[in-house]
N, C-alpha and C positions, 0 to 999 in steps of 0.2 A: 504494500500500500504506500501509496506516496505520502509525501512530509508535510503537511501547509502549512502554517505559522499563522493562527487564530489569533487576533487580537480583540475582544469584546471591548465598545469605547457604550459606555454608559452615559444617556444623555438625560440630566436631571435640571429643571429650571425651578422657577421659586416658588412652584405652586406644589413641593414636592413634599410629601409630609413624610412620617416618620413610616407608617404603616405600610407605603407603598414603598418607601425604599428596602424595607425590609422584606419585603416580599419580592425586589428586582434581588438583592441579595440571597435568598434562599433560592429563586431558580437559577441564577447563577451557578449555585454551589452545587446545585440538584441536577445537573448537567448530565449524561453520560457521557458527555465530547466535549470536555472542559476546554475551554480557550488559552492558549500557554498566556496570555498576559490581557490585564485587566486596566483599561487605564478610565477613570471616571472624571468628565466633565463640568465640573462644580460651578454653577454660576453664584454671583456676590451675593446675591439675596436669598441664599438658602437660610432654612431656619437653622439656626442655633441645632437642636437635637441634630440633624440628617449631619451640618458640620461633622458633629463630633463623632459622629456613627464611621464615615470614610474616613475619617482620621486614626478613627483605630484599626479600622479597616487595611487601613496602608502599615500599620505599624506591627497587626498581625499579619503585613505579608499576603494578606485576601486578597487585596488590588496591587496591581503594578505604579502607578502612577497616578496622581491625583493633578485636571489643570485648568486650574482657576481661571476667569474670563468676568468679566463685566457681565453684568443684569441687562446693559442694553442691546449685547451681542443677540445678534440672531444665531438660527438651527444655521445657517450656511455659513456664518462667520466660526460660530464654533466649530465645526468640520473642518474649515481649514486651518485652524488654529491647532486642532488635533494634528492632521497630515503634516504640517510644520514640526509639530514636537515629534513627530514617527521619523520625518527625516534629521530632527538635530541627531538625535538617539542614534539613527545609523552612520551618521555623519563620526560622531564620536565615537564606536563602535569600530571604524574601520581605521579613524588614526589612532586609536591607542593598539588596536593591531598592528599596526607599521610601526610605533615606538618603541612596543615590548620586542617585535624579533628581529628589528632593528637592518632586515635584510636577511639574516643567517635562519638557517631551517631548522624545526623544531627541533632536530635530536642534536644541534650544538647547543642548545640552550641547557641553562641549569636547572634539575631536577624540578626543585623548587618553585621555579617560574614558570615551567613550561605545564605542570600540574592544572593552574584554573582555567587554561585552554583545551586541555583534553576534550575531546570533541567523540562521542561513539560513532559508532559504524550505521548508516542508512539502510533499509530495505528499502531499495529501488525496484519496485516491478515495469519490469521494462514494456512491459503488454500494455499498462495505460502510460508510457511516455512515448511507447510506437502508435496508439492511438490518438496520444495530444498531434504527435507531428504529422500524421496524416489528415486530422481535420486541417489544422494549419496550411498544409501546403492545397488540398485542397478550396479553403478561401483565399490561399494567397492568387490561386487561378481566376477567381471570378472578379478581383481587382486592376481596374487597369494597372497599366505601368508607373505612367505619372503620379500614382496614389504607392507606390511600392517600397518607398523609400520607410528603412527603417527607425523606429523611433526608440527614444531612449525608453531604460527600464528603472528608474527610482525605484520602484515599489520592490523590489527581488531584495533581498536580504543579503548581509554578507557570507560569500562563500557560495551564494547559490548561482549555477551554468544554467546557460539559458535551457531548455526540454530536460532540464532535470527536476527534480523535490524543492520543493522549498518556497515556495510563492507565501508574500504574505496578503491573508484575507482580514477586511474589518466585518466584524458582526454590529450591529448596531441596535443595542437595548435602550429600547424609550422610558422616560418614566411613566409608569400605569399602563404599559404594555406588558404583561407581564408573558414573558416563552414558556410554552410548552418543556418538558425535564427530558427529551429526547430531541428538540428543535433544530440544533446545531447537526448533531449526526444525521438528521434528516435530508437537511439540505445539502451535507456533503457527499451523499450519495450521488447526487445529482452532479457535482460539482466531479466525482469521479470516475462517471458514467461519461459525461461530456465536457470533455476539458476546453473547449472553445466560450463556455456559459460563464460570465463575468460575474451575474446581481443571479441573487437567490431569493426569492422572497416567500411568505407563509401563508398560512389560513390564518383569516381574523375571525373571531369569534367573540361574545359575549353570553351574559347571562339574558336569558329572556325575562324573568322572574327572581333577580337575587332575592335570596332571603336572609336575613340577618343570622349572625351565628356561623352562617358555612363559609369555608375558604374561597376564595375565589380565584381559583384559579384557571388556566390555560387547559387543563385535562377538563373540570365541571361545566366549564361552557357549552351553550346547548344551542344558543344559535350564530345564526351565518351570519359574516359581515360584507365580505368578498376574498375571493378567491383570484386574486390577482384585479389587475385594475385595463379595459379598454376605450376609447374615446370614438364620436363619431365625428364624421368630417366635419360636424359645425363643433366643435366643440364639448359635448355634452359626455359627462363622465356615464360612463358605463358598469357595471359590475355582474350583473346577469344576476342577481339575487334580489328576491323582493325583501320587504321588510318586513322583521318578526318570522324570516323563514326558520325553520328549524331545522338544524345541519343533520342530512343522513348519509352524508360520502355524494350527494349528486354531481356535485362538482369539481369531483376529486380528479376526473381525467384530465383536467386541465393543466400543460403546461409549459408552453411558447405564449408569453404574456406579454403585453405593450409597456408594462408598467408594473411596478410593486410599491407598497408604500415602506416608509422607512424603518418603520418598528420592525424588527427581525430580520432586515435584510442584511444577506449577508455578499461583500463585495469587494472583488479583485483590489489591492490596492494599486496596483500601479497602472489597473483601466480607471478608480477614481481620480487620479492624477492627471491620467493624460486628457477625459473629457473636463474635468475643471471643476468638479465639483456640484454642487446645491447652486442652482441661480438666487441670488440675496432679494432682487425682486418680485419672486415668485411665492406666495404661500403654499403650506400645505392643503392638498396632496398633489400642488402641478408642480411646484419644483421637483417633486420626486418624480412626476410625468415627464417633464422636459429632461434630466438627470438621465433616466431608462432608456429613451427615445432616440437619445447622444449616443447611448454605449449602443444600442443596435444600428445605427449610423456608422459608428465606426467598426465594423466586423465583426461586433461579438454576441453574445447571445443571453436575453434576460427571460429567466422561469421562475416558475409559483412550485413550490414543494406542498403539496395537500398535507400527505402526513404529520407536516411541521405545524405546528400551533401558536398561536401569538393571542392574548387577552387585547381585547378591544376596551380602552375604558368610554365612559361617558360623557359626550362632553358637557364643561361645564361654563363656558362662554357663553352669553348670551346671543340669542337665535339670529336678530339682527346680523351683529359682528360679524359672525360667522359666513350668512347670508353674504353681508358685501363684501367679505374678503376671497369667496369664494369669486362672484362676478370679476372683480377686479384679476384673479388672475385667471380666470377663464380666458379672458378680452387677451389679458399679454401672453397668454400661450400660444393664439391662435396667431396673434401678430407677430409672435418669433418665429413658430414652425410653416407659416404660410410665405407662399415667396414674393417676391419683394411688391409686385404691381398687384397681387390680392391681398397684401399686406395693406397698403395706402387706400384699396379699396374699402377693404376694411372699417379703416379707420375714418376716412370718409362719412361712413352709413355710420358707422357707432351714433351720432348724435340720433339720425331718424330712430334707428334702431330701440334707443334708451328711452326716446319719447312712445314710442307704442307700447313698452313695457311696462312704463310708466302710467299707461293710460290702463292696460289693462288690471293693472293693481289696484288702479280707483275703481275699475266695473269692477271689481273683485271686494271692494268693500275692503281694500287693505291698504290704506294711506300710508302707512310707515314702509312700506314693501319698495312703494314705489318714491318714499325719500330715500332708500336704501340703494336704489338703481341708479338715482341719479348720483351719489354720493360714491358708487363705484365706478362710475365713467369719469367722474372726477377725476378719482384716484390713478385714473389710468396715466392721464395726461404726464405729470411731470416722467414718467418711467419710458414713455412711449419710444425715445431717441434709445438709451438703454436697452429696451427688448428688441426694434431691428437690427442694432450694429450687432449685438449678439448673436442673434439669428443670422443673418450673413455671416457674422465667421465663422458660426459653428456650418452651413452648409458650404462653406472651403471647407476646410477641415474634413468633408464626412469620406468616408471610403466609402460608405452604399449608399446609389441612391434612393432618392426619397419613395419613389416608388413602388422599390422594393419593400417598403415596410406598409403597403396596404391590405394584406391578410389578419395584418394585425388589429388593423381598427375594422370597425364594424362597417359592414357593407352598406352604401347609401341609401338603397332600398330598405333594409333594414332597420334602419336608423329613422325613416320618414315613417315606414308602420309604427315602429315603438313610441314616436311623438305621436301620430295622431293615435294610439292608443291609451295614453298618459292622458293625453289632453281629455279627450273622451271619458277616460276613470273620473279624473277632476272633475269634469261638468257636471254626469251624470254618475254620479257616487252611488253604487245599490246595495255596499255589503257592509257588516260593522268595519270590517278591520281598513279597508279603505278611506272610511268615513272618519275614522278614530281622529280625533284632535288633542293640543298637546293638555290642553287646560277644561277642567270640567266649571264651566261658572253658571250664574245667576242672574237674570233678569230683572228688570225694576220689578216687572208684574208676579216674579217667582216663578217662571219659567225657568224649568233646568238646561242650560244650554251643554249637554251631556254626549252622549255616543247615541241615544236615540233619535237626535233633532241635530247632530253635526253635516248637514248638508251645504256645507259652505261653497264648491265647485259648482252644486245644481243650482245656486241664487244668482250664481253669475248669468247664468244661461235666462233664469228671470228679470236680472238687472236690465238684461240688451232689451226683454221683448216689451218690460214697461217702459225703457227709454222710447220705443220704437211705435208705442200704441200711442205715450201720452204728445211723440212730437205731432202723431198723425190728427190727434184728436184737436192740438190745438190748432194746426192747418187748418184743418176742417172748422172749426168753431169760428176763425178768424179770417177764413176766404174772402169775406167781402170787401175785408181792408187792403188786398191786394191790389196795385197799378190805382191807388185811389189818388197817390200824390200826399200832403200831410194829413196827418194821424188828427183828426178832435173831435170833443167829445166834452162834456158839461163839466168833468172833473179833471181837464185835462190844463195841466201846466206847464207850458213846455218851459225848458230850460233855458236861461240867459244865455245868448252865443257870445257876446264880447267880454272880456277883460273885466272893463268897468261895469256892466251890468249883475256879472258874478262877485263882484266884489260889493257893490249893494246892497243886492238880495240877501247876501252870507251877512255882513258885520250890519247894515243899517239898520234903525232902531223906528223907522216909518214905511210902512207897509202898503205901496202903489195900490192903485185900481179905486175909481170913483173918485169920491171924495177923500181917500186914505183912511188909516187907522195905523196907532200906535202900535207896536208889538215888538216882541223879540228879535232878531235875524234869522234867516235861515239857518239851521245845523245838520240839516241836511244839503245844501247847497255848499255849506263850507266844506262837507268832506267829501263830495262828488266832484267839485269845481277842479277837484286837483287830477282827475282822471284824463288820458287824452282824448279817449271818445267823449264827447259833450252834446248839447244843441239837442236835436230830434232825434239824432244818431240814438244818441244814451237811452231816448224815452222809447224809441221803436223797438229797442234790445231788449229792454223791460217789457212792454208791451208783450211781443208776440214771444219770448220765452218762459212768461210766467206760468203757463199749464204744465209743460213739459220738465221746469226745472223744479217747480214745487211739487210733482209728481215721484222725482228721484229724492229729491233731499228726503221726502214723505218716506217714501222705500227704505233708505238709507237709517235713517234714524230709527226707525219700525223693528227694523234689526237687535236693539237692543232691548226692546220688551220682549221679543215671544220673534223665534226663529220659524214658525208654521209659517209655510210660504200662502196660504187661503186666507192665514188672521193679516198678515202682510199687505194680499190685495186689498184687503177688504178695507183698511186704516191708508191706505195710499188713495186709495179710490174716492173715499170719503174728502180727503183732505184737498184732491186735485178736482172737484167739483163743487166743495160748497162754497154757499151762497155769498160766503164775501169775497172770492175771487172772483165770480161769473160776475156782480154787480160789477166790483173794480174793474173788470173788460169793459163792461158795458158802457161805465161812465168815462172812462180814460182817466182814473183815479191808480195812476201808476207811484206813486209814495206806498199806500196800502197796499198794492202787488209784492212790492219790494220785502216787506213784512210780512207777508203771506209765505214769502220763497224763505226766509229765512230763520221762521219761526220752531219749523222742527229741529232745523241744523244746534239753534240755539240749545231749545231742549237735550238734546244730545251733548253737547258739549258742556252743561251743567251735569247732568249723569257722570260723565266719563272724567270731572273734575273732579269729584269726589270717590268713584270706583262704584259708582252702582251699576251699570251695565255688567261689570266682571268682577273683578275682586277689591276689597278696599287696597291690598297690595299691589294694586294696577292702577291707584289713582292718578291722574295726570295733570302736571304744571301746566304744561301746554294745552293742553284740553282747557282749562280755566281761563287763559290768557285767548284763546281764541272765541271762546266765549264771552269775554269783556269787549273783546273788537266785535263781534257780533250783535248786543246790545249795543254797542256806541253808534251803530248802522239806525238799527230799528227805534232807538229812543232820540236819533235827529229825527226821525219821520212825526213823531209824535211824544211828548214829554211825561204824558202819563205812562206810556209802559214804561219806562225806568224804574218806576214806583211800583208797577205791578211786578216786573223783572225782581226788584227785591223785596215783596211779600213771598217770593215763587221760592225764591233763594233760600227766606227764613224758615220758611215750612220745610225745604229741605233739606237745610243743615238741623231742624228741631227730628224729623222723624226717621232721617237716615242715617247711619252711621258713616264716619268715612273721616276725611279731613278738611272740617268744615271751615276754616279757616283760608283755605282756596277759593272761597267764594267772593271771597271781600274783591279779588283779583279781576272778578267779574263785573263789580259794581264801579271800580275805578275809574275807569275810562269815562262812564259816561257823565258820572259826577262831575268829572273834572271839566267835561263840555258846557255841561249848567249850568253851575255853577257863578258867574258870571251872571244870571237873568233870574236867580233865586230873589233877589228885592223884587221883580217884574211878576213871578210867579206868587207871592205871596200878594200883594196886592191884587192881581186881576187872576185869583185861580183857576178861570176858565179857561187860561192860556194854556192851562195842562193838555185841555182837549186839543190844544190849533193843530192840524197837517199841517208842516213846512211853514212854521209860521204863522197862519192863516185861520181866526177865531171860526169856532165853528158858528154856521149860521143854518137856520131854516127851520122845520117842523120837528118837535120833540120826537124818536122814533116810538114806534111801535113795539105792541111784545113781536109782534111776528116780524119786524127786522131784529129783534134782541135777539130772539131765539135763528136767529139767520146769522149770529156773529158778523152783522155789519157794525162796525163804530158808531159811536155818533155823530164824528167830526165826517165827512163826506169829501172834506177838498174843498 
C-alpha cells in the first residue's frame, strides 16, 4: 500500500463552543486512519474554554500545531495561511537536512546524529504506482502540447520521487461537522483505487429528529443532506435530494461529482496549491464550487465517497443573511465561470433580472425577500472587476476544456423541468411536508397560521388573479372617463400646477374660492407638492388606480388575520366595493380615495409593530416607522383620523401584548405636522373635519350614508 502523508487542518471560528470541539476531538481520535499530523486553526475570538482545550491538546502531543489568525480572517485567508505554514515546515525541514549531513552520506556521520534521521523501509506496491503512471500518461495524451509543460510540485514532501509514496493530503474538519470514525479510510480507498482523483468528498447527513440526551453523531444521522454537490447552467445548486429525505444508501452510486463541500474533504496538497486555493470573494458552498470546478479544469479528478460520513450541523444564521449571501455569490460564480461576452451579458440583465425578482417577492407577500435581492446585487458590484480577471486567468491556466466538464452539470433540459416543477410545488402546495413552514404563528383573529393553512406559494397564484380581476373591474367601472380629456367631478380638486400656487395652498392660512374663508394650509398638498408627478397627472393616478390598489393592499393585509384564501376574498371584496370608494369615484373626491388605499396597509403595519400578526419576538421597528409615515399621509387628508389613528393605537397597546411603546413611533410624525394649527384646531374644532383644508359644508349625513362609511366632510 502506498504512503500518503494525512495532515487533518481543523477549522474552528468563534462560534465554537466547548461541546462541539470536543466532539471534532473524539472523532479525530476515533479514526481508524489516523492522520500522521494535526494542525488546528484557532481564530482570536475563540472562547476562553476551546483556548485552553488545544493548548493542552498541543502539549499532550494530540495536535501537531496550533495557528492563530485574526477573527476577521476569512475560511480562504485561513487556508492559505495554513498552506504557508505547510511550506515554512518543509522549507525548514529540508535545510536543517542539508546542515546536519553537511554533504557527506549517512554512514560517515556519527552514530549519535545520524540516529533521529533513521528513516524505515516503504512498502511500495508497485501495481498502484504502474496504475498512477498509466492514468497519467494517459491524460497526458488528451492535453495539447502547449498545455504540456511541467509544473512545479510544492506539495511532495521531502525525500518523496515523483510516481512514488508519499504525497501529502489535507483533510479538512469543520467545526460542527462532525466525521464519521471510518471517514478518512473511506475516502482513501478511492484515492487508491484512482490515483489521478485530487478532492475526496463525503455524505452529509443530519439528525431529522434530534433528541436530547443522545450523541450526535456522524454514524446516528438518519437523514440526507447531499451526496456531493451539481449546478445547472443558470446557476442553481443542485443536490438531487429532497428535504427531510431519509438516507437509505439511494444515492450511494454516486461518484464523478462537480463539487464537494469543504467539511470532510479530503485534498491533494500540491493540486491545492497549484489551482490557488478558496476564492476570498466567494461564500460558502460556491467557493468550494468554483475551488472543484478549477481542479477538474486542470486534469484531475473530484468524487463523493458515500461510505464516508460527515455531520451536517444546523445553521444558525439568520434566514435572511444567509439568503443574500447565497444570491450574491450565485451572481459571481456565474460571472467567473461564464466566458467573457456572456459574462458582460450577464451582468448587463442582473439589474432587469433583480427587478423581476424583486417584484415577485412583493406578489409573494414577502417584502424582506425582495430587500434581500436587491441588497445582493449590490453586493455584487464592488467584487465584479475581481470575479472576471479571475475567471480569465483561471480559463488560461485550465488544461481541459470547458466543455468537457458538461456531464457534470445537469443537463438543460433537465434543469428547465426541475424549475418548472419547483415552481409549480411552490404555487400549488398539496402535501404537509411541502407546505411545512419555518415558524408556526398566530393571527390577530386567533387563526393558527400552522402546517394546516401554510399555503403560502398557492396565494401567490391568488395575488396575480385578484390583481388581475380588480384592474379589470376598475377599467370597467371607469370606461366612461376614457379619451374624455380632464377628469371633474363635484368633489374634485385638482392640484396646483405652479410653484407659487403649491406653495399657497400648502403654508397659507386663507383658503380661495368665493368669498374665502380662514383655515389651516394644506398638509396634504405640503407632502404631495414634493412629488414629481403633480397637476392632473397625480389626480388621474389616484383616480383610476384606486379599485385595483385598494383591492391588493385589502389582500395583502387580510393575510395576517386568517390565511383561508374564501375568508380572504370575501374581506378584499368587501373592502374594494364599499360604499365610500364607489361614492369617492363618483364624486372625484380623490383625498378620500387616497385613504381608502391606504387604510389596510396602515392597519397592518400597526399589527406587525407590535408582533400580532406573528410573534411578539417578531415585533418590528420598521413596521412602526412605516406606519407613522403612513398616518402622516392619511391624517394630511383629514385631521380627525390622527385622533382616531391614536384611540386605534391605545386600545391596542391596552388589549394586546407586544411592545407597546413602538407605537408612540406611529403617532410622531403626524403630530409633528399639526402641530403648528393646534391654536387653529382648538378654536374652530370643526376644522378637525376639513379634507385638504377645506371646512366641511352641506347637509348633516344620514344613518344610511353613516352606515355606508362615507365621512362627513365630502370635499
Amino acid at each position: 500500500m502506498s504512503d500518503r502523508h494525512i495532515t487533518a487542518v481543523v477549522l474552528l471560528s468563534g462560534a465554537t463552543t466547548a461541546a462541539t470541539h470536543d466532539a471534532l476531538r473524539t472523532a479525530l481520535s476515533a479514526q481508524t486512519r489516523r492522520p500522521e499530523r494535526t494542525v488546528v486553526v484557532a481564530p482570536s475570538d475563540l472562547s476562553d474554554d476551546v483556548h485552553h482545550a488545544i493548548e493542552a491538546d498541543l502539549s499532550a502531543g494530540t495536535i501537531g500545531e496550533i495557528l492563530p489568525i485574526s477573527a476577521s480572517v476569512s475560511r480562504s485567508g485561513a487556508i492559505r495561511e495554513m498552506l504557508e505554514l505547510l511550506a515554512r515546515g518543509t522549507d525548514a525541514g529540508a535545510a536543517e537536512a542539508q546542515i546536519t549531513t553537511g554533504g557527506a552520506t549517512a554512514a560517515d556521520l556519527p552514530q549519535e546524529r545520524a540516529q533521529p534521521r533513521r528513516r524505515r523501509a516503504r512498502e511500495v506496491d508497485s501495481a498502484a504506482v504502474e496504475r498512477e503512471r498509466t492514468q497519467r500518461a494517459e491524460e497526458l495524451a488528451q492535453v495539447p502540447l502547449r498545455l504540456r509543460e511541467e509544473r512545479s510540485r510544492p506539495g511532495r514532501r521531502i525525500g518523496a520521487a515523483d510516481g512514488a509514496a508519499g504525497e501529502s493530503w489535507l483533510w479538512f474538519v469543520v467545526d460542527g461537522a462532525t466525521p464519521g470514525t471510518d471517514a478518512l479510510e473511506r475516502q482513501l480507498e478511492i484515492v487508491e483505487v484512482s490515483p489521478n482523483t485530487a478532492a475526496v468528498g463525503t455524505k452529509r447527513v443530519r439528525h431529522a429528529d434530534p433528541q436530547e440526551g443522545l450523541p450526535l453523531t456522524a454514524e446516528s444521522a438518519d437523514a440526507l443532506v447531499d451526496v456531493g454537490l451539481t449546478l445547472t447552467h443558470g446557476g442553481r445548486i443542485i443536490t438531487g435530494v429532497d428535504p427531510g429525505e431519509i438516507d437509505q444508501g439511494q444515492a450511494d452510486w454516486r461518484q464523478d461529482v462537480l463539487a464537494v463541500p469543504l467539511p470532510g474533504m479530503l485534498v491533494r496538497e500540491q493540486t491545492l496549491r497549484e489551482v490557488g486555493g478558496l476564492d476570498p470573494d466567494l461564500p460558502t458552498p460556491w467557493a468550494e464550487i468554483d475551488l472543484c470546478r478549477r481542479i477538474w479544469r486542470s486534469g484531475e479528478r473530484v468524487a463523493v465517497q458515500a461510505s464516508a460520513r460527515v455531520l451536517h450541523p444546523h445553521p444558525t444564521r439568520p434566514l435572511l443573511d444567509r439568503l443574500q449571501e447565497q444570491r450574491t455569490g450565485q451572481i459571481l460564480t456565474l460571472l467567473k465561470h461564464r466566458g467573457l461576452l456572456h459574462a458582460l451579458l450577464t451582468l448587463v440583465l442582473l439589474p432587469l433580472e433583480t427587478l423581476l425578482r424583486m417584484l415577485g417577492a412583493i406578489a409573494a407577500s414577502a417584502p424582506r425577500i425582495a430587500v434581500m435581492e436587491l441588497r445582493a446585487a449590490l453586493a455584487v458590484v464592488p467584487r465584479v472587476r475581481r470575479a472576471l480577471s479571475r475567471g480569465w486567468r483561471d480559463r488560461r491556466g485550465a488544461r481541459v476544456p470547458r466543455g468537457r466538464l458538461a456531464p457534470l452539470y445537469l443537463p438543460r433540459g433537465e434543469g428547465v423541468r426541475r424549475w418548472a416543477d419547483d415552481t409549480w410545488s411552490r404555487l400549488f402546495a398539496d402535501d404537509d411536508r411541502r407546505r411545512r413552514i419555518r415558524y408556526t404563528t398566530w393571527g390577530i383573529a386567533g387563526t393558527r397560521h400552522g402546517l394546516e393553512d401554510a399555503d403560502y406559494g398557492r396565494h401567490i397564484v391568488w395575488t396575480v388573479v385578484v390583481a388581475l380581476a380588480a384592474t379589470t373591474l376598475g377599467i370597467f367601472a371607469l370606461r366612461g372617463l376614457f379619451g374624455r380629456g380632464d377628469i371633474t367631478g363635484p368633489g374634485l380638486r385638482p392640484m396646483p400646477e405652479s410653484r407659487q400656487d403649491l406653495w399657497g395652498a400648502a403654508w397659507s392660512s386663507w383658503i380661495p374660492g368665493g368669498l374665502g374663508e380662514r383655515g389651516p394650509g394644506d398638509a396634504l398638498i405640503r407632502l404631495l407638492g414634493h412629488l414629481p408627478v403633480g397637476g392632473d397627472v397625480l389626480v388621474e393616478l389616484l383616480v383610476f388606480a384606486a379599485v385595483p390598489v385598494s383591492a391588493l393592499l385589502a389582500w395583502w393585509a387580510s393575510g395576517a388575520i386568517t390565511r383561508a384564501v374564501g375568508a380572504r376574498l370575501v374581506l378584499t371584496t368587501v373592502w374594494a366595493l364599499s360604499p365610500s370608494l364607489l361614492t369617492g369615484l363618483a364624486v372625484g373626491a380623490w383625498p378620500l380615495l387616497l385613504v381608502h388605499m391606504l387604510l389596510p396597509l396602515l392597519a397592518l403595519a400597526l399589527g406587525r409593530a407590535i408582533g400580532l400578526p406573528h410573534k411578539v419576538s417578531q415585533a418590528s421597528v420598521s413596521a412602526a416607522a412605516a406606519g407613522g409615515l403612513l398616518l402622516l399621509v392619511i391624517g394630511a387628508v383629514q385631521p380627525v383620523l390622527v385622533l382616531l389613528g391614536a384611540v386605534a393605537a391605545g386600545l391596542i397597546a391596552i388589549a394586546a401584548p407586544g411592545r407597546r411603546r413602538r407605537l408612540l413611533w406611529v403617532l410622531l410624525p403626524s403630530l409633528a405636522l399639526h402641530a403648528p394649527y393646534l391654536p387653529i384646531y382648538l378654536g374652530h374644532p370643526q376644522l378637525l373635519l376639513a379634507v385638504s383644508g377645506v371646512p366641511s359644508v352641506g347637509e348633516n349625513p344620514s344613518l344610511l350614508d353613516l352606515a355606508g362609511l362615507w365621512p362627513v366632510a365630502s370635499g
